[in-house]
PQR file of N, CA, C, O and H, with PARSE charges and radii, in Angstrom:
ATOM      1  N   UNK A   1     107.696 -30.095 139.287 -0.4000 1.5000
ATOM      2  CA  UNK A   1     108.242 -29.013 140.084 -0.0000 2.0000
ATOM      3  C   UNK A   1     108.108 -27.670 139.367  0.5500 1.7000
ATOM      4  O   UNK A   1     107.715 -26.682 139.987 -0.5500 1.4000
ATOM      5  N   UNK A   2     108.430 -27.618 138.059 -0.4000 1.5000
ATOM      6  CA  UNK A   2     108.075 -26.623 137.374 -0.0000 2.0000
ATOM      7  C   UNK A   2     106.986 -25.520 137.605  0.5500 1.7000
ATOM      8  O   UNK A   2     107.027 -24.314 137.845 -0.5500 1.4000
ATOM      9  H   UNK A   2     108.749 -28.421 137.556  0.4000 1.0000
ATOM     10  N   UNK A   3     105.636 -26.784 137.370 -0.4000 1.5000
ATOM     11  CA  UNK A   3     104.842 -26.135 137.514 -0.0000 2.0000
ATOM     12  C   UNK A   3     103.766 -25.401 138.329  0.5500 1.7000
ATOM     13  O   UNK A   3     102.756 -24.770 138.016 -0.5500 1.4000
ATOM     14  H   UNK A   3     105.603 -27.764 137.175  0.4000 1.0000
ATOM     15  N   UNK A   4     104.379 -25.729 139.533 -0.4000 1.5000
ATOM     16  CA  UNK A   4     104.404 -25.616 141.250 -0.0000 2.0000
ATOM     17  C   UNK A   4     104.927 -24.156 141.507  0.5500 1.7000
ATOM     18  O   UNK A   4     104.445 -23.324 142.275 -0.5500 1.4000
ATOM     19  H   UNK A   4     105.199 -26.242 139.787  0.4000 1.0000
ATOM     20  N   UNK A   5     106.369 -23.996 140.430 -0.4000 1.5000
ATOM     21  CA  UNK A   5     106.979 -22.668 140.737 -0.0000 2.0000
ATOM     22  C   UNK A   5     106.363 -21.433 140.162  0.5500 1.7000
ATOM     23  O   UNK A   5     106.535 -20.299 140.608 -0.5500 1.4000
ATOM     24  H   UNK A   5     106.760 -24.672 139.806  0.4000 1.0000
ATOM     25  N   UNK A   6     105.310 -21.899 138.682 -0.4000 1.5000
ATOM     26  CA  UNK A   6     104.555 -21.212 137.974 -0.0000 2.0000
ATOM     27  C   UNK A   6     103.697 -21.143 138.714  0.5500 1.7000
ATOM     28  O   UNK A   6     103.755 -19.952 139.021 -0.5500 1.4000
ATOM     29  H   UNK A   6     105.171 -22.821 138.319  0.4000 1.0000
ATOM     30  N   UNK A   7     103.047 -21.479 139.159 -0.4000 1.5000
ATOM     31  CA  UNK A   7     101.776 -21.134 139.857 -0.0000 2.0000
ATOM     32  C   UNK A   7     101.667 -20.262 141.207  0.5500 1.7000
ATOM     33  O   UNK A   7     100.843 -19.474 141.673 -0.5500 1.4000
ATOM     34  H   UNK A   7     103.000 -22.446 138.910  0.4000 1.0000
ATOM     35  N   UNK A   8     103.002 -20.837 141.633 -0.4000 1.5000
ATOM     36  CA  UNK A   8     103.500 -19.980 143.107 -0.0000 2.0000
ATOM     37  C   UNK A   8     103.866 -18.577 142.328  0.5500 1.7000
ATOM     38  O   UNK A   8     103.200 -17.673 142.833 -0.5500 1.4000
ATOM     39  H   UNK A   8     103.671 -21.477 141.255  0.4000 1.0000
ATOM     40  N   UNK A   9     104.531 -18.199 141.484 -0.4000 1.5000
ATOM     41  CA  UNK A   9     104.425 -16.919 140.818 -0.0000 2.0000
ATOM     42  C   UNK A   9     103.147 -16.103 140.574  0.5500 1.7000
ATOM     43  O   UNK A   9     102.976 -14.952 140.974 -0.5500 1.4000
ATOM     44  H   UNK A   9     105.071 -18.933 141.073  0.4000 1.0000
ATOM     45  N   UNK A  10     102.335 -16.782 139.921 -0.4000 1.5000
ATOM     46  CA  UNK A  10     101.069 -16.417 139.083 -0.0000 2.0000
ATOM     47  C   UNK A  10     100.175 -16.221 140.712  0.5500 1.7000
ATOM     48  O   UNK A  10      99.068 -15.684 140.749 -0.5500 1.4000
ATOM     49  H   UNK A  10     102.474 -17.717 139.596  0.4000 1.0000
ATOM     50  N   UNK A  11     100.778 -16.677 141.793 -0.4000 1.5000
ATOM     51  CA  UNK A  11     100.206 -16.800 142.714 -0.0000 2.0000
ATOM     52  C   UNK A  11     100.010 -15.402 143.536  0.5500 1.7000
ATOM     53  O   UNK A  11      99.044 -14.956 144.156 -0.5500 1.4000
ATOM     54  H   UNK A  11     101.677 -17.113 141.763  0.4000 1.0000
ATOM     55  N   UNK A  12     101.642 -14.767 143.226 -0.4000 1.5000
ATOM     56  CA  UNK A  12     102.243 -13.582 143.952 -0.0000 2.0000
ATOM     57  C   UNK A  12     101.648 -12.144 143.180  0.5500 1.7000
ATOM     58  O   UNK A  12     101.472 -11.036 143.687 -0.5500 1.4000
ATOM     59  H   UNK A  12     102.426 -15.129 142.722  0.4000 1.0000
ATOM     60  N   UNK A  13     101.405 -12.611 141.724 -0.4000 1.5000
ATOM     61  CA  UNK A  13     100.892 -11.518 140.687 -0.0000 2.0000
ATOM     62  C   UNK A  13      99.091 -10.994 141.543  0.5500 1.7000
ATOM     63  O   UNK A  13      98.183 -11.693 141.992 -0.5500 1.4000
ATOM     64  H   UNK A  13     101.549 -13.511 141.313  0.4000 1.0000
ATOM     65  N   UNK A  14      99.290  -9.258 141.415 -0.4000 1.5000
ATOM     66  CA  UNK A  14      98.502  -8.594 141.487 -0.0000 2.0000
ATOM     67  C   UNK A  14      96.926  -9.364 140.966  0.5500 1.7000
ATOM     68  O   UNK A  14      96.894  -9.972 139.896 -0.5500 1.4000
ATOM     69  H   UNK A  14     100.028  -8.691 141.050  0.4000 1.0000
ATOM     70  N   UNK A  15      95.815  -9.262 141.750 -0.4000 1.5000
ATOM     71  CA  UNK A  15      94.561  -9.776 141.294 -0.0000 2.0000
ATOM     72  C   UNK A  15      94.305  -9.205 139.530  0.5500 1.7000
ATOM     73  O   UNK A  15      93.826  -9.943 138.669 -0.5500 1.4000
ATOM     74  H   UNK A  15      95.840  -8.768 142.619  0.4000 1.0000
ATOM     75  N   UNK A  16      94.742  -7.768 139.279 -0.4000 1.5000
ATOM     76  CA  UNK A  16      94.122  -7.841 138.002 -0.0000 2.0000
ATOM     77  C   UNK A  16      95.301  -7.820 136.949  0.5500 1.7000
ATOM     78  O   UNK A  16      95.219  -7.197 135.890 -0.5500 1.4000
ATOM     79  H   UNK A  16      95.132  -7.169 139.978  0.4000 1.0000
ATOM     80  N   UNK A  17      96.455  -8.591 137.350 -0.4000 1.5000
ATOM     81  CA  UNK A  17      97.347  -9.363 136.026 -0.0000 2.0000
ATOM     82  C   UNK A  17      96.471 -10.082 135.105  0.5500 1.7000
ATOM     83  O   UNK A  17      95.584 -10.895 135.365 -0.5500 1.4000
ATOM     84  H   UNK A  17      96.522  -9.098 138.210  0.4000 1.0000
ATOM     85  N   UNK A  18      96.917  -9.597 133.882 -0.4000 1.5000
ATOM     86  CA  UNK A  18      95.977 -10.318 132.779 -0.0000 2.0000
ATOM     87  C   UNK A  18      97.068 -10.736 131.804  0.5500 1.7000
ATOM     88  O   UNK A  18      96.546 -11.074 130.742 -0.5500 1.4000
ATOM     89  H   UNK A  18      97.638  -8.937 133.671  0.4000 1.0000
ATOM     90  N   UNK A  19      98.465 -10.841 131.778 -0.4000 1.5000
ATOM     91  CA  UNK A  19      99.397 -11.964 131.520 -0.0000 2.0000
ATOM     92  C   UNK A  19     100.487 -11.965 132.260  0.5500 1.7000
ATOM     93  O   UNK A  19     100.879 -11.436 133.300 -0.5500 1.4000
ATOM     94  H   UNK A  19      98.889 -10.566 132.640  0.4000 1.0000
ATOM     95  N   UNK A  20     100.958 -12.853 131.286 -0.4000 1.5000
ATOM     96  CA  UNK A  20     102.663 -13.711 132.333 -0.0000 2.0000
ATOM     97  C   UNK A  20     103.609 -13.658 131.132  0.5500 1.7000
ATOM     98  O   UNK A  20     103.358 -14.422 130.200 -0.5500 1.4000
ATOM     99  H   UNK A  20     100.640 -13.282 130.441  0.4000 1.0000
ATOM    100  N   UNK A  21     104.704 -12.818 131.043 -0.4000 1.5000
ATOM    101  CA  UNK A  21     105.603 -13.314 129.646 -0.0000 2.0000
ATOM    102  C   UNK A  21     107.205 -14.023 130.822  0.5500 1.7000
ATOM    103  O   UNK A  21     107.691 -13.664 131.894 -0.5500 1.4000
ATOM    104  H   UNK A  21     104.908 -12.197 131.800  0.4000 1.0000
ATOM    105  N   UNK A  22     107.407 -14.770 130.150 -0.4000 1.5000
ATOM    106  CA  UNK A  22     109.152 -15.529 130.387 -0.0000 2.0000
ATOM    107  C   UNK A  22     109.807 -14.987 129.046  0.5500 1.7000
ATOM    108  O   UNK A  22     109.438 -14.151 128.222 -0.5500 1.4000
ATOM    109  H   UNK A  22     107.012 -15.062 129.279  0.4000 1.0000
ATOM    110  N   UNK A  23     110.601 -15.562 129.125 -0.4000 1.5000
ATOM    111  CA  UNK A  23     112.335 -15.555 128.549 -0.0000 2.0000
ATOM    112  C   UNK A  23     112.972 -16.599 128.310  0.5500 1.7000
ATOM    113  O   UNK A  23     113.744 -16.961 129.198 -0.5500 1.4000
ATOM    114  H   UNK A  23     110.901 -16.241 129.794  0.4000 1.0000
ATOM    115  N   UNK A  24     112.900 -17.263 127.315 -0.4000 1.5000
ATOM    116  CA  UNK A  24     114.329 -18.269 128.092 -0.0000 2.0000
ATOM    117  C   UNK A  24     115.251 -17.771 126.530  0.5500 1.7000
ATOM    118  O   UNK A  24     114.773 -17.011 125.688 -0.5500 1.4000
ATOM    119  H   UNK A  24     112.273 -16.969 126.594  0.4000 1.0000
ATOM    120  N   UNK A  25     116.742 -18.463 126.436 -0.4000 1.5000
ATOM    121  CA  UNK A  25     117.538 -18.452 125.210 -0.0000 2.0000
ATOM    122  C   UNK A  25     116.773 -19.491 124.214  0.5500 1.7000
ATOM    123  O   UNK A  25     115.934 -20.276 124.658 -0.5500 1.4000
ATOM    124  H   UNK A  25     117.130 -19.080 127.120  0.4000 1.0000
ATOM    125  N   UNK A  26     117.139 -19.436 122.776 -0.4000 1.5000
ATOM    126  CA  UNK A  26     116.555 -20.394 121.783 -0.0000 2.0000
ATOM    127  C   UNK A  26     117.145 -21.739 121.690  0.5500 1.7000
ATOM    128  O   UNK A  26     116.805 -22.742 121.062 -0.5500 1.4000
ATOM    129  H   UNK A  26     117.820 -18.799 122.415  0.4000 1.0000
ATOM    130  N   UNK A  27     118.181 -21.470 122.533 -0.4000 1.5000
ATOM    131  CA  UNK A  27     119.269 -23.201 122.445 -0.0000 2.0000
ATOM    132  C   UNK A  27     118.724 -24.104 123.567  0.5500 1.7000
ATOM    133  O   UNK A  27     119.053 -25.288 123.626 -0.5500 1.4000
ATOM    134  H   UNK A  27     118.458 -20.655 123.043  0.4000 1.0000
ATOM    135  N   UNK A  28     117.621 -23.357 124.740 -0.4000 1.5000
ATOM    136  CA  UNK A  28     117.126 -24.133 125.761 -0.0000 2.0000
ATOM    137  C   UNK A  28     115.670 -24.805 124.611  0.5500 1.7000
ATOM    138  O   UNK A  28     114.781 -24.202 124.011 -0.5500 1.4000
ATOM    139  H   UNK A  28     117.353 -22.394 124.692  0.4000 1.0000
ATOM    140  N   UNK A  29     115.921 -25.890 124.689 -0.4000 1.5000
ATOM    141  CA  UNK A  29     114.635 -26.397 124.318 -0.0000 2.0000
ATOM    142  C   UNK A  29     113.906 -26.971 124.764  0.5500 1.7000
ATOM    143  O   UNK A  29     112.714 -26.987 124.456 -0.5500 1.4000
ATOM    144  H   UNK A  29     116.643 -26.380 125.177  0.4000 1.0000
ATOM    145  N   UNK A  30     114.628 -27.813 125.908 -0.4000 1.5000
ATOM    146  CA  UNK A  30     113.704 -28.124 127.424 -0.0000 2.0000
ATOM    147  C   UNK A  30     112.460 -27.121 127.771  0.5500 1.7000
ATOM    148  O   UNK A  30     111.281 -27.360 127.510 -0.5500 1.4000
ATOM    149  H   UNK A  30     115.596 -27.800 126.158  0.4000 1.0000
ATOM    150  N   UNK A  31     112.946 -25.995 128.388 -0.4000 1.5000
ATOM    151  CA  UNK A  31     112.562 -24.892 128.415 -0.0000 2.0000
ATOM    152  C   UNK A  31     111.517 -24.285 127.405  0.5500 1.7000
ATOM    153  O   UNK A  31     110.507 -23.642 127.694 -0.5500 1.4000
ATOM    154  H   UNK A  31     113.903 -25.801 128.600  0.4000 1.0000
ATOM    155  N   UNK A  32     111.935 -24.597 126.280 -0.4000 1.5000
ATOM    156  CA  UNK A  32     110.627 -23.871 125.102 -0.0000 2.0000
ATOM    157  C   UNK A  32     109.632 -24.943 125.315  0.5500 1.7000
ATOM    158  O   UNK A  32     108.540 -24.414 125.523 -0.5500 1.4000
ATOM    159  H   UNK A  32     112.755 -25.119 126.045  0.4000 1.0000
ATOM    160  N   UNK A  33     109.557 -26.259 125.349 -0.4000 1.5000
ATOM    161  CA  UNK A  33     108.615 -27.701 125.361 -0.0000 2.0000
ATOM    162  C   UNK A  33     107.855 -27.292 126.704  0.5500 1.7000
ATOM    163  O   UNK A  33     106.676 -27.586 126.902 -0.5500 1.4000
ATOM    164  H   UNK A  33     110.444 -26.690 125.180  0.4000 1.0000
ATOM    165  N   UNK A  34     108.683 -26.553 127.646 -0.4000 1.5000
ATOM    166  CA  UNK A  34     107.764 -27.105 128.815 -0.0000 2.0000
ATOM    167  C   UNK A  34     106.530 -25.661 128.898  0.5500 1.7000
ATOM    168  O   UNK A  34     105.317 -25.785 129.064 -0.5500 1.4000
ATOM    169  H   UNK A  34     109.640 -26.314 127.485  0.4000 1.0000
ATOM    170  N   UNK A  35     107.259 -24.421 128.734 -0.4000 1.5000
ATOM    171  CA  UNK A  35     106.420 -23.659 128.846 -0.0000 2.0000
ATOM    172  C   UNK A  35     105.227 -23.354 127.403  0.5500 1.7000
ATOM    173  O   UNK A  35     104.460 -22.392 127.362 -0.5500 1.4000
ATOM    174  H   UNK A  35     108.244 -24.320 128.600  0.4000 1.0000
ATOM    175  N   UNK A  36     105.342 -24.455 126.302 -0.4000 1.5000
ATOM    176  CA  UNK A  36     104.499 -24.099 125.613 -0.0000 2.0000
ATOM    177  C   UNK A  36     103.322 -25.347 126.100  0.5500 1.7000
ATOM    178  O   UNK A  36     102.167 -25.093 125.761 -0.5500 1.4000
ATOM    179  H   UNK A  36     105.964 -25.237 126.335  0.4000 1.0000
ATOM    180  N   UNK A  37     103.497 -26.386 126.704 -0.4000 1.5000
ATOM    181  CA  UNK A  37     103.026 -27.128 127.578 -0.0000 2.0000
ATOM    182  C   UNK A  37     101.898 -26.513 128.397  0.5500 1.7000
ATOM    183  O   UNK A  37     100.704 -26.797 128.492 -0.5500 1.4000
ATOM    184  H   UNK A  37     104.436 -26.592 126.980  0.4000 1.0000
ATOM    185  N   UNK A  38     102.934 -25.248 129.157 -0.4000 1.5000
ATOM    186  CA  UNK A  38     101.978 -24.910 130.284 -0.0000 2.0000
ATOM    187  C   UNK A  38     101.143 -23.303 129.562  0.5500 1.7000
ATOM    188  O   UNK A  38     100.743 -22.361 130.246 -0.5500 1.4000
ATOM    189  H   UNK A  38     103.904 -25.017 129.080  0.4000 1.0000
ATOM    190  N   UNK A  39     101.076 -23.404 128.149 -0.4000 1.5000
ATOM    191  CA  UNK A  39      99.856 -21.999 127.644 -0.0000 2.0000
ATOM    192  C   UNK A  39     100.929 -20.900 127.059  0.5500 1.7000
ATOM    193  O   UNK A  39     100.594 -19.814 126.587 -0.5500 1.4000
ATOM    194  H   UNK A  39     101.401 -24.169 127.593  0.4000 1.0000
ATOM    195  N   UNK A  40     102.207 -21.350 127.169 -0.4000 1.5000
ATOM    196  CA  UNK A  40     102.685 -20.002 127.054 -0.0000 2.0000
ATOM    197  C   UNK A  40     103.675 -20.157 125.275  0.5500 1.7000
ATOM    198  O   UNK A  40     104.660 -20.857 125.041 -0.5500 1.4000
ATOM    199  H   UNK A  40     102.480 -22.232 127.552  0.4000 1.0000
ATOM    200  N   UNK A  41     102.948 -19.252 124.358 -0.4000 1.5000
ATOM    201  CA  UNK A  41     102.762 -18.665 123.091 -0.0000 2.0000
ATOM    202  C   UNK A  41     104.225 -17.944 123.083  0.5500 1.7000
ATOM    203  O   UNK A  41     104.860 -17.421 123.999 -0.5500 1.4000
ATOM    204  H   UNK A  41     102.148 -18.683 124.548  0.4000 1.0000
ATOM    205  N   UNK A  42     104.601 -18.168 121.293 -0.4000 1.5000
ATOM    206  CA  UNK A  42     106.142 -17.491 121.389 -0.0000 2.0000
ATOM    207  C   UNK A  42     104.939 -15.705 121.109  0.5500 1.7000
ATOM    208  O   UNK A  42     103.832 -15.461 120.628 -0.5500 1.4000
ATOM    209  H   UNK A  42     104.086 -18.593 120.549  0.4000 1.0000
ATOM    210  N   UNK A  43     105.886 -15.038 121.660 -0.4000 1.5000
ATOM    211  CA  UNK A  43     105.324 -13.441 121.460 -0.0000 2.0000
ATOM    212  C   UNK A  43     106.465 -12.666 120.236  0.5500 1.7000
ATOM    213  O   UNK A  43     106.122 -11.772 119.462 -0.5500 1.4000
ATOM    214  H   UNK A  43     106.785 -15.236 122.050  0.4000 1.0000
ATOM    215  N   UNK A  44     107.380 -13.066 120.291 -0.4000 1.5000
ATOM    216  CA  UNK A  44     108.804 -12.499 119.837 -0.0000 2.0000
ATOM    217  C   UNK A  44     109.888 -13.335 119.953  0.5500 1.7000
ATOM    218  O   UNK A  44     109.891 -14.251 120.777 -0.5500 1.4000
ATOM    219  H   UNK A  44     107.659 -13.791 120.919  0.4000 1.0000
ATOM    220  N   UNK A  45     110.835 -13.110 119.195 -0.4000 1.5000
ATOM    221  CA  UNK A  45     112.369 -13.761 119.607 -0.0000 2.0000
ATOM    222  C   UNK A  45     113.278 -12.572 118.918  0.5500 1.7000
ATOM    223  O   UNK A  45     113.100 -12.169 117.769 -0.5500 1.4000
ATOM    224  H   UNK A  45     110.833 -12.367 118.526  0.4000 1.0000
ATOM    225  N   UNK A  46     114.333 -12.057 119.870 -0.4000 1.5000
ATOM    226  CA  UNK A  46     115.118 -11.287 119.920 -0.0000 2.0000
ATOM    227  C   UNK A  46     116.003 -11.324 119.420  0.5500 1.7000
ATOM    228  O   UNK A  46     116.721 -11.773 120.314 -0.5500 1.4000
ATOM    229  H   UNK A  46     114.477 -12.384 120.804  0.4000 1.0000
ATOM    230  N   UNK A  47     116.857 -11.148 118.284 -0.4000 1.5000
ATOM    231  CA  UNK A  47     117.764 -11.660 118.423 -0.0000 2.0000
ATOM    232  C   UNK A  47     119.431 -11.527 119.133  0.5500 1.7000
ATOM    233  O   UNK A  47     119.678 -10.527 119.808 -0.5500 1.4000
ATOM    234  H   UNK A  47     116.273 -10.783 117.558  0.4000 1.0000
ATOM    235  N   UNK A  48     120.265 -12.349 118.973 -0.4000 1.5000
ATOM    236  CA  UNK A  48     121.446 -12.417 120.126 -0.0000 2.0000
ATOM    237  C   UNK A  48     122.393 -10.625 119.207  0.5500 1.7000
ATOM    238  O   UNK A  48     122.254 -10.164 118.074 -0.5500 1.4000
ATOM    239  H   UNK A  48     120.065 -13.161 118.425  0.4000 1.0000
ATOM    240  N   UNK A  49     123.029 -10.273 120.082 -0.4000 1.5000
ATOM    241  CA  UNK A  49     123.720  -9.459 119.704 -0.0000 2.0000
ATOM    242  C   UNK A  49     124.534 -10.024 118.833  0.5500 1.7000
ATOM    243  O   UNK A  49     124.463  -9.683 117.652 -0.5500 1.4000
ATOM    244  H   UNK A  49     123.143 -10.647 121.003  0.4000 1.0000
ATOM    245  N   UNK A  50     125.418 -10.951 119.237 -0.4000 1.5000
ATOM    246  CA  UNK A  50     126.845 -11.163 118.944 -0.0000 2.0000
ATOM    247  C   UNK A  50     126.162 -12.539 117.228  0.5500 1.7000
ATOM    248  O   UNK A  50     126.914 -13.382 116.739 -0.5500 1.4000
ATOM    249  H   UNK A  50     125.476 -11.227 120.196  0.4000 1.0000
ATOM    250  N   UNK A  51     125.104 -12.371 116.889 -0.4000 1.5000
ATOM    251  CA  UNK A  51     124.508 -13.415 116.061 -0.0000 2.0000
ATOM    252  C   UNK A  51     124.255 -14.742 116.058  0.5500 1.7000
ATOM    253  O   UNK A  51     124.057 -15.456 115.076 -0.5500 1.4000
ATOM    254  H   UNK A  51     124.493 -11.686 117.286  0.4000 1.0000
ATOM    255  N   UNK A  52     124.273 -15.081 117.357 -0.4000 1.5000
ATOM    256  CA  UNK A  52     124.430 -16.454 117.316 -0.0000 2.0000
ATOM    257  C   UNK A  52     122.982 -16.746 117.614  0.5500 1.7000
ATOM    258  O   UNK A  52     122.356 -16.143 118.486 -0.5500 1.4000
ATOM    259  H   UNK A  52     124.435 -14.501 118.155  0.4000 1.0000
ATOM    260  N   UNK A  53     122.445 -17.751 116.814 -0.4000 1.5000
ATOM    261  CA  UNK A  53     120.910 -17.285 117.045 -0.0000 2.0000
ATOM    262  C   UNK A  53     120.370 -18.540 118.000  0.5500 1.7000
ATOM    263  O   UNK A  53     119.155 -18.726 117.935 -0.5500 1.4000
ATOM    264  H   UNK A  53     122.953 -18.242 116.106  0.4000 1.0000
ATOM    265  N   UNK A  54     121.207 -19.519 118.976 -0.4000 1.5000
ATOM    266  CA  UNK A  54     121.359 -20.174 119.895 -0.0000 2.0000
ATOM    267  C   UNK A  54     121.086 -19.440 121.077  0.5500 1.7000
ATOM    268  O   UNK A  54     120.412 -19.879 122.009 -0.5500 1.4000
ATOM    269  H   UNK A  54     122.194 -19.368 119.029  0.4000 1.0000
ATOM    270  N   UNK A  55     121.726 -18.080 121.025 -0.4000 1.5000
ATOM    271  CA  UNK A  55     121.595 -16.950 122.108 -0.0000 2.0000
ATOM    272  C   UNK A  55     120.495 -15.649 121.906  0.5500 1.7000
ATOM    273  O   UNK A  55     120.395 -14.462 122.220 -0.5500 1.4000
ATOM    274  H   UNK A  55     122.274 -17.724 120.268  0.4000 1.0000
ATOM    275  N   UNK A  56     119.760 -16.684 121.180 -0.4000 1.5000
ATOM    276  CA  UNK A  56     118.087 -15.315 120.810 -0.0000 2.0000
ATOM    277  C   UNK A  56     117.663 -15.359 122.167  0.5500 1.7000
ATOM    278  O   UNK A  56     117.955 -16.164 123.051 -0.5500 1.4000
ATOM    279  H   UNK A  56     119.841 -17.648 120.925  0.4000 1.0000
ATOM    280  N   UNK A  57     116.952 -14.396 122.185 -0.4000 1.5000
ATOM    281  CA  UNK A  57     115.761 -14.662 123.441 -0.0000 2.0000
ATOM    282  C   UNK A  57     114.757 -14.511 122.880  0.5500 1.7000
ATOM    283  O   UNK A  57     114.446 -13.540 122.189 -0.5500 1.4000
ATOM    284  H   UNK A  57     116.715 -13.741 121.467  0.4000 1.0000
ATOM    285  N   UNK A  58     114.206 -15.340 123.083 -0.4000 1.5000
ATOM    286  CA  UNK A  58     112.336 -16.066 122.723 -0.0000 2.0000
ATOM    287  C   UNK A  58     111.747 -15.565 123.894  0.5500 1.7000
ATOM    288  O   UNK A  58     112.144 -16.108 124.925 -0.5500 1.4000
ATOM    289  H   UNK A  58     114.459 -16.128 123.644  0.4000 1.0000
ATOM    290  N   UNK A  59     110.640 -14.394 124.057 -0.4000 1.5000
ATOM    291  CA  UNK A  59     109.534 -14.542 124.898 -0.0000 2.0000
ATOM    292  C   UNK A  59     108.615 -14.836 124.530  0.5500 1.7000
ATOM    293  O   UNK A  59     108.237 -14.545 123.395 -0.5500 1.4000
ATOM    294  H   UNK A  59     110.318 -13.953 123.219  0.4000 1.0000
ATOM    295  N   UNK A  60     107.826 -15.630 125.501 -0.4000 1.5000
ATOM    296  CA  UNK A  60     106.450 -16.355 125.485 -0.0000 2.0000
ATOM    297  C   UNK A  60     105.690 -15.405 126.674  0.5500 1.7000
ATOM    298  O   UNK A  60     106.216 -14.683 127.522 -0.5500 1.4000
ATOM    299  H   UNK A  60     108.134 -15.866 126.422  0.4000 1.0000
ATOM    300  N   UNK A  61     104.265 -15.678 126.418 -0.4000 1.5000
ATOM    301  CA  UNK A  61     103.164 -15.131 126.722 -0.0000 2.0000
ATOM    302  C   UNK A  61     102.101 -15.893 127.129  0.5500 1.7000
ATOM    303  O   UNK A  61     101.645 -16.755 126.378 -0.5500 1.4000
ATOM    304  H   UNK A  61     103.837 -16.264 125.729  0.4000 1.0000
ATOM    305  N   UNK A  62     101.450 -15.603 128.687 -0.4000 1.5000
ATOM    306  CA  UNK A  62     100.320 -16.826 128.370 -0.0000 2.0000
ATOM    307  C   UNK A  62      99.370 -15.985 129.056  0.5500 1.7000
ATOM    308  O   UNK A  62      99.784 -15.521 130.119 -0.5500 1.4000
ATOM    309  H   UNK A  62     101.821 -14.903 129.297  0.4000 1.0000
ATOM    310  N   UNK A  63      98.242 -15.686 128.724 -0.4000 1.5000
ATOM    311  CA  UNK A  63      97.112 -15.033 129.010 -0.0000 2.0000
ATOM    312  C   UNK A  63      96.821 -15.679 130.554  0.5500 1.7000
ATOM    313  O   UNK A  63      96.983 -16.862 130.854 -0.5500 1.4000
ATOM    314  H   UNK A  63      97.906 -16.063 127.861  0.4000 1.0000
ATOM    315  N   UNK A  64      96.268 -14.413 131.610 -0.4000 1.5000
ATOM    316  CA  UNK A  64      95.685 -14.848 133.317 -0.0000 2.0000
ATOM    317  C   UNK A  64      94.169 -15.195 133.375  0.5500 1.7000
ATOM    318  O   UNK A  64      93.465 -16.035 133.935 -0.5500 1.4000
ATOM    319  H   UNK A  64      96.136 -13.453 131.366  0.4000 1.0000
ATOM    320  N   UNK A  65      93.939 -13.723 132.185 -0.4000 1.5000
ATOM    321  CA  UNK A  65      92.638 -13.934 132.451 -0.0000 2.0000
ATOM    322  C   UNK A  65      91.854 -13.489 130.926  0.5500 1.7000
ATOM    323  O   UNK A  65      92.409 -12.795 130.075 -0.5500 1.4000
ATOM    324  H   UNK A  65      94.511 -13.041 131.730  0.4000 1.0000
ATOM    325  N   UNK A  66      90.699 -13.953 130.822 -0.4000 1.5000
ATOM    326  CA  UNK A  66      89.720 -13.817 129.624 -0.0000 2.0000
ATOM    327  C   UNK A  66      89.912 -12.746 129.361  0.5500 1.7000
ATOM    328  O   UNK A  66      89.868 -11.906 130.261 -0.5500 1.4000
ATOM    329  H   UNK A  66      90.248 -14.517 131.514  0.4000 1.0000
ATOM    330  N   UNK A  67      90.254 -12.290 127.755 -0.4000 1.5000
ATOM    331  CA  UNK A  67      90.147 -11.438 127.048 -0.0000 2.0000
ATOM    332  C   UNK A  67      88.700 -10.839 126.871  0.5500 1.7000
ATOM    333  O   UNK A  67      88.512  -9.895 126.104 -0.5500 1.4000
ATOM    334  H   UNK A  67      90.289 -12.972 127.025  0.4000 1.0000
TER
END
């Protein structure tokens, strides 16, 4: 199902999108497994205000089209 919803996105993106970044927190790890699964590279991780580094935000990156 996931990856049905990714694609229906990537679907809606402008013809000359040339990436896709997400978000998720660092305590989802479901979430980090599946989208490094589907191409998508950590870019950064943020960290949480309050320090809890459970509450980072990790964005990932996955290239649309050839560099």
């Amino acid at each position: 199902m996931g990856r049905k919803l990714l694609q229906g996105l990537i679907d809606q993106l402008p013809e000359d999108a040339e990436r896709l970044w997400i978000e998720h927190f660092a305590a989802n790890e479901r979430a980090g497994a599946f989208y490094e699964r589907e191409g998508y590279g950590v870019e950064r991780i943020e960290p949480s205000p309050d320090g809890d580094p459970a509450r980072s935000v990790v964005w990932r990156v996955r290239r649309l089209k050839p560099a």
